[in-house]
Legacy VTK file of the C-alpha trace (Angstrom):
# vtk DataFile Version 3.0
C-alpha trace
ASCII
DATASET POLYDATA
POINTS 208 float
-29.849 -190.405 64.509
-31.243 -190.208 60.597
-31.210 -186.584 59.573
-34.675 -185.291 58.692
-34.966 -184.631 55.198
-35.861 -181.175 53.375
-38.924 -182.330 52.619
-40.414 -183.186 56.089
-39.431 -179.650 57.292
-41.379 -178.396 54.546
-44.380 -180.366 55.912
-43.689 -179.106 59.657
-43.615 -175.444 58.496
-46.490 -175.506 55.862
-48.424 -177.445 59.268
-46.836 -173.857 61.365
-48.304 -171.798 58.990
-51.347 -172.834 58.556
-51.807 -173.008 62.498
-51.255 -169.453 63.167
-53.258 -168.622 59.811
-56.334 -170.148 61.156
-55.501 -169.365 64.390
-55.528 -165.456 63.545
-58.517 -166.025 61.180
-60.639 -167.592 63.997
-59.710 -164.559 65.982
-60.602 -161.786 63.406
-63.994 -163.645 62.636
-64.755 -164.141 66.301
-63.990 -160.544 68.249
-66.983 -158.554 68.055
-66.811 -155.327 66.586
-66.919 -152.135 69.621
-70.784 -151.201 70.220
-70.580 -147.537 69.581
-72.873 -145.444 71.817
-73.981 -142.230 70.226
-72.788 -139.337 72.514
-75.685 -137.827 74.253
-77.143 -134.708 72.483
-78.465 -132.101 74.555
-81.121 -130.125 73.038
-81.521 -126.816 74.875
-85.329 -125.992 75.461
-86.235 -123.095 73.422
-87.313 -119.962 74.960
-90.777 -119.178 74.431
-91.844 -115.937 72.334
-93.071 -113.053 75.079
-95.471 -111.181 73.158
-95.293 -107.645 74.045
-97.175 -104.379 74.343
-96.740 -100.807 74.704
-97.714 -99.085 77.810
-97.882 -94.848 76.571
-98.440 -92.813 79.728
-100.123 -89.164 79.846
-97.154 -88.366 81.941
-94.389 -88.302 79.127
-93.164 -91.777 78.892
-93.728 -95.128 77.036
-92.107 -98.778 77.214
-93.244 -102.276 76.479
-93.832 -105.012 78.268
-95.039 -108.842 78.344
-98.808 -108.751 77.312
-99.716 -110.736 79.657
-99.373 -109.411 83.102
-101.829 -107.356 84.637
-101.560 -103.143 85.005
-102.851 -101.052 87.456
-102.694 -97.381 86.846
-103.614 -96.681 90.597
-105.870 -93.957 89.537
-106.294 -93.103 93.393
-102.740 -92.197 93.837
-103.126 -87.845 94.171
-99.342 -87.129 95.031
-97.397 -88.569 91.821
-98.064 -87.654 88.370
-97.760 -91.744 87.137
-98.094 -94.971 89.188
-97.976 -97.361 86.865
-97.790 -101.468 88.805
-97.330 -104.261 86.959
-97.783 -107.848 88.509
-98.379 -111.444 87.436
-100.401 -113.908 89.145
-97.881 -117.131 88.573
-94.570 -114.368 89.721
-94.743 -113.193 93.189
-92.975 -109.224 93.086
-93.719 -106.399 90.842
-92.715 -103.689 89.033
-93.851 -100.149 89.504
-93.212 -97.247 87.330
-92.978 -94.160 89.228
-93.086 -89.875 88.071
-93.276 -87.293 91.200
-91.738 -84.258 92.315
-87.884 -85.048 93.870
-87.795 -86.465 97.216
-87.053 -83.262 99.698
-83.181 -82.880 99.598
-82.904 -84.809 96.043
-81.585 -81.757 93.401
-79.400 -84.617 91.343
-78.885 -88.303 90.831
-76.539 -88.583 93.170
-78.062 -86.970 96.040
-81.212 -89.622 95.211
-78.864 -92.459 96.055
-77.813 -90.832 99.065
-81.682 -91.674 100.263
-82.171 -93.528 103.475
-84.071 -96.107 101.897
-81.286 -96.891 99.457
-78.601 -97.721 102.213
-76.055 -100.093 102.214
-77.603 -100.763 97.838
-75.280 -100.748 94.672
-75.508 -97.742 92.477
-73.756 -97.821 89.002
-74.153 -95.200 85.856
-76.798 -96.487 83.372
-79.518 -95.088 81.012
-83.128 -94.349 80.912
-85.083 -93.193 77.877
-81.780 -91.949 76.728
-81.142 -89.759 79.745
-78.428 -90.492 82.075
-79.609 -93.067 85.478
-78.533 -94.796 88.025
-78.950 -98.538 88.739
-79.078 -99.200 92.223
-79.864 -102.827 93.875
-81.031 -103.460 97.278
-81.145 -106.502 99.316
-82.708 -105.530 102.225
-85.190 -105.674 103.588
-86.569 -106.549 100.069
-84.533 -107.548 97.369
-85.586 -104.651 94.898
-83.802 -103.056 91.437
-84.374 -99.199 90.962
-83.543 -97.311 87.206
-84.345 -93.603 87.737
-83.252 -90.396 86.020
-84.315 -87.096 86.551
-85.827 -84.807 83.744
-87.769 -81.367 84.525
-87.206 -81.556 87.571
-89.111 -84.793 88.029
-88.147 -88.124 89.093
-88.391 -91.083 86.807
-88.008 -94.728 88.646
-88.646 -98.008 87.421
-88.995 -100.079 90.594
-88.545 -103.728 90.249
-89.473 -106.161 93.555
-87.665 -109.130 92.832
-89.271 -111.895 94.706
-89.219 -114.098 91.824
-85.754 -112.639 90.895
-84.848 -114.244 87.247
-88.843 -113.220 86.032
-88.965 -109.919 87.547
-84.930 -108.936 86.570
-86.154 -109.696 82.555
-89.172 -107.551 82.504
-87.468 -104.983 84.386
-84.674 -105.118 81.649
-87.286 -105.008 78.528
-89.192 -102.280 80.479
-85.670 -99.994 80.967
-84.503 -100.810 77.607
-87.413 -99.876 75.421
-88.351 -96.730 77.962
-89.195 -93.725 75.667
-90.032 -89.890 76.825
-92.764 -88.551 75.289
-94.239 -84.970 75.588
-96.266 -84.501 78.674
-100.275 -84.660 78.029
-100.606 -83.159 82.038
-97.687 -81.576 84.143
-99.398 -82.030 87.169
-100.985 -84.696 89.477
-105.125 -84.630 89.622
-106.224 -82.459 92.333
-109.386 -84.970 92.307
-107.248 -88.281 93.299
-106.024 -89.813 90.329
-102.709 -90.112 87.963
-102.894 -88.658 84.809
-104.248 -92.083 82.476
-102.166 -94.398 80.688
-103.232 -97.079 77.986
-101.662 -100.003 76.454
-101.535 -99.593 73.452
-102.841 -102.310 70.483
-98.807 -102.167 69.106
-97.658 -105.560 70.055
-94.218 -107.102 69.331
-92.598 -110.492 69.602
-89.687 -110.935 72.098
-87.429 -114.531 71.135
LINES 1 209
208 0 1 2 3 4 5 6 7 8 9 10 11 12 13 14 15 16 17 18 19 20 21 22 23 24 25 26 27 28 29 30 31 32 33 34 35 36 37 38 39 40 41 42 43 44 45 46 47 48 49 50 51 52 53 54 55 56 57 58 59 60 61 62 63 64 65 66 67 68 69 70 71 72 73 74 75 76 77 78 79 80 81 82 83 84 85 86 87 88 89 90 91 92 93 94 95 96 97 98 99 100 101 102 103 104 105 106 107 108 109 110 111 112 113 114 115 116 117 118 119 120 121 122 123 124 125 126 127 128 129 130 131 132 133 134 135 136 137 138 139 140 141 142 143 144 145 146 147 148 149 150 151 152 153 154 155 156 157 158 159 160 161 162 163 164 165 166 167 168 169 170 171 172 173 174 175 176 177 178 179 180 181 182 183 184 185 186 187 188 189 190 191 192 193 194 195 196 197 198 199 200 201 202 203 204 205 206 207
């Protein structure tokens, strides 16, 4: 056999070469580049502004609330000094706002708990107008939130009825945390049926 000469395995290897050269540039040109999909971006919905007002009560108290539910004084109440119910039309519960003398065998907080009414409920330490309260939650028969605190010998409550829980929990929270005592226009319930009067006032604030 004729030994191949240094030339023709020049020509073999230049013809290797440039195989896998084109070979590799075919690929490159050919593979697609990855289709990227953008990451979905959540965009949280933005809570709407609750426009508030402020509820001042002949009784000694104030707080604010959203503008838009509806108040009834319950001037026809004769036996507690305020009666103040808030509702909403589109939010079944309410919230009442309660002064009257202490329940018979109430002399502290902690004998208020101790009420019937309250069995079986949570009770921790809180605030109310600055003046120390207790929280208490009840889940039956009702599911219902009471802040009360006692102050001359009377018995502050802020009743919530949570049947739409998240709405009524909220305005119960805004109505506890912007409660105010104020001095006392009457000291004691109308003889002639109604609850000393209480006004909204035309203050109104923005709640984001």
């Amino acid at each position: 056999m004729r030994p191949v000469s240094s030339w023709v395995k020049y020509i073999i290897i230049a013809v290797l070469v440039l195989a896998v050269t084109g070979a590799g540039g075919i690929y490159f040109f050919q593979k697609k580049p990855p289709v990227i999909t953008p990451g979905e971006v959540v965009i949280p919905t933005p809570t709407p502004n609750i426009e508030l007002t402020t509820w001042t009560d002949e009784a000694g108290f104030s707080f604010k609330y959203p503008k838009d539910l509806s108040v009834n004084k319950h001037e026809e109440d004769p036996d507690n000094y305020a009666h103040v119910e808030l509702t909403h039309n589109a939010h079944p519960g309410k919230i009442i706002v309660w002064v009257s003398d202490l329940p018979k065998g109430v002399i502290n907080l902690a004998t208020w708990t101790k009420l019937s009414s309250f069995a079986g409920a949570s009770v921790i330490d809180t605030t109310l107008g600055g003046e120390p309260a207790k929280k208490i939650l009840a889940s039956a028969p009702v599911k219902m939130l009471s802040v009360g605190t006692i102050s001359d010998n009377l018995l502050f409550n802020v009743e919530a009825t949570l049947t739409d829980n998240e709405y009524w929990a909220g305005v119960h929270d805004t109505i506890v945390g912007s409660f105010v005592f104020t001095d006392a226009s009457d000291s004691a319930p109308s003889s002639g049926g109604a609850a000393p009067a209480g006004e909204a006032a035309d203050e109104e604030e923005i709640l984001e």
